[in-house]
C-alpha positions, 0 to 999 in steps of 0.5 A, a space after each residue: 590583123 587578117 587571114 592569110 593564105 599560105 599554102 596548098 597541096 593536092 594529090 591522088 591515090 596510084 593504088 586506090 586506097 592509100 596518098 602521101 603529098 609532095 612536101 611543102 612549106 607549111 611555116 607561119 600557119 596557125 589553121 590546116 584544113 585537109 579535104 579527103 574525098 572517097 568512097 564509102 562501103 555504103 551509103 551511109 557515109 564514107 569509108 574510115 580513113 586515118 589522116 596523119 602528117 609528117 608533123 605529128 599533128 592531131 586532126 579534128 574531124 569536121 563537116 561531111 558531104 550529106 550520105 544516103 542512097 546513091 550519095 558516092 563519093 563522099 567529101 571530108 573536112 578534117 582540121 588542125 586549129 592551132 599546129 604551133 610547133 608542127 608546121 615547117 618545111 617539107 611538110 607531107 600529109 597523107 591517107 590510109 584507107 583501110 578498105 579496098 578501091 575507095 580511090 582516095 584523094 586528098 587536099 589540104 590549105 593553110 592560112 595564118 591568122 586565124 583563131 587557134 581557141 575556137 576556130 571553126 563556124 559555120 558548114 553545109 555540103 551538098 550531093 548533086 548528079 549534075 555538071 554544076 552543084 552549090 555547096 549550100 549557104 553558109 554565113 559566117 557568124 563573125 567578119 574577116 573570116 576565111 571561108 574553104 571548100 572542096 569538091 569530088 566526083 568523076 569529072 574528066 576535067 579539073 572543077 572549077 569554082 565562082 563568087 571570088 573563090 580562088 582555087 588552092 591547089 590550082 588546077 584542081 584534080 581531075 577524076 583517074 577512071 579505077 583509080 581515083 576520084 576528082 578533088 579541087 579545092 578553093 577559098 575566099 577571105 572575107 572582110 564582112 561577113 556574107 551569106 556564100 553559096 558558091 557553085 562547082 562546076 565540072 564537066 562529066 559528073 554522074 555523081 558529085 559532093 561538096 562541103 563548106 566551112 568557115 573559120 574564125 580570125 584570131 582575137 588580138 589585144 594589145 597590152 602595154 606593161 613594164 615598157 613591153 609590147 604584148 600581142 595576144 593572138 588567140 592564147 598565143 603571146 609575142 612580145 618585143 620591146 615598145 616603141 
């Protein structure tokens, strides 16, 4: 068993504070993380946003970019360890941003296979003023991991990534002046667990933010009773009959 990646989608705001993305086929995933880059009222951290999804998922919040003094615009993670029975078609996510020119954007990945108990492990994130800006090191605790991360800032091109990391959506987004901040967003799934620091790379950047994270492989245990196959992933049991 691994981790497999299943779908992205990205999109921005038009009106600066509100996003709703084109509908995709969620199906089969067991992990949705969502990216919400925005501005904050302040520098101490970004504005409060409501996530939701035409699934009627429940989010968990996850890591974000480091706040303090000139750290705008800020990168969220927010996550959805175990969405059985609310994946599927036509699947929309979307943002509400209660302020006012926040300049939302958002991005969100799934992968199958992961743990639907205890999924996620390890995060950092940064804030840089330059082209280029590593996210901090993460090791996941565990191998076979999948390791996601994402970018903001005002890049006048698409940002790129390095280390293996393949971009999910591709391209990334690239900063709309007044109206929206950048976002890209990428992933790379390990099969032993190593130390990661990957790089963005923009161009035009005055101010830029990443996170990193790290999600765990779902547990499978076979078990052989009364002439049934049983495998467990995480809580999750699918039966047949043995061969």
């Amino acid at each position: 068993m691994a981790i497999t990646f299943v779908i992205a989608t990205s999109k921005q705001t038009t009106d600066k504070r509100t996003v709703t993305t084109t509908g995709v086929d969620t199906s089969g995933a067991t992990l949705l993380v969502a990216w919400v880059a925005n501005q904050g009222p302040s520098d101490s951290g970004p504005a409060s946003v409501t996530l939701t999804d035409s699934k009627s998922n429940s989010w968990t919040t996850g890591p974000t970019s480091p706040t303090g003094v000139n750290t705008t615009p800020f990168m969220r993670c927010f996550y959805v360890q175990d969405p059985t029975g609310k994946v599927g078609s036509s699947h929309t996510f979307s943002i509400a941003d209660p302020g006012v020119d926040h300049f939302v954007a958002i991005a969100v990945q799934a992968f199958s296979g992961t743990d639907i108990t205890s999924a996620a492990d390890q995060t950092n994130g940064a804030h840089g003023t330059t082209n280029t800006l590593q996210t901090g090191t993460v090791t996941p605790s565990a191998n076979n991991e999948v390791v996601v991360t994402a970018f903001t800032g005002d890049s006048i091109t698409p940002a790129t990534i390095n280390q293996s990391f393949i971009l999910a959506p591709t391209p990334g987004l690239a900063f709309v002046s007044g109206t929206a901040y950048s976002i890209a967003a990428a992933y790379l799934i390990q099969t032993t667990a190593t130390a990661q620091n990957p790089t963005w790379d923009a161009t035009s950047d005055v101010s830029n933010s990443a996170v990193i994270a790290t999600f765990k492989l779902g547990t499978t245990v076979t078990l052989v009773s009364s002439g049934l196959h049983e495998r467990i992933i995480g809580r999750g049991i699918a039966k047949g009959v043995q061969r």
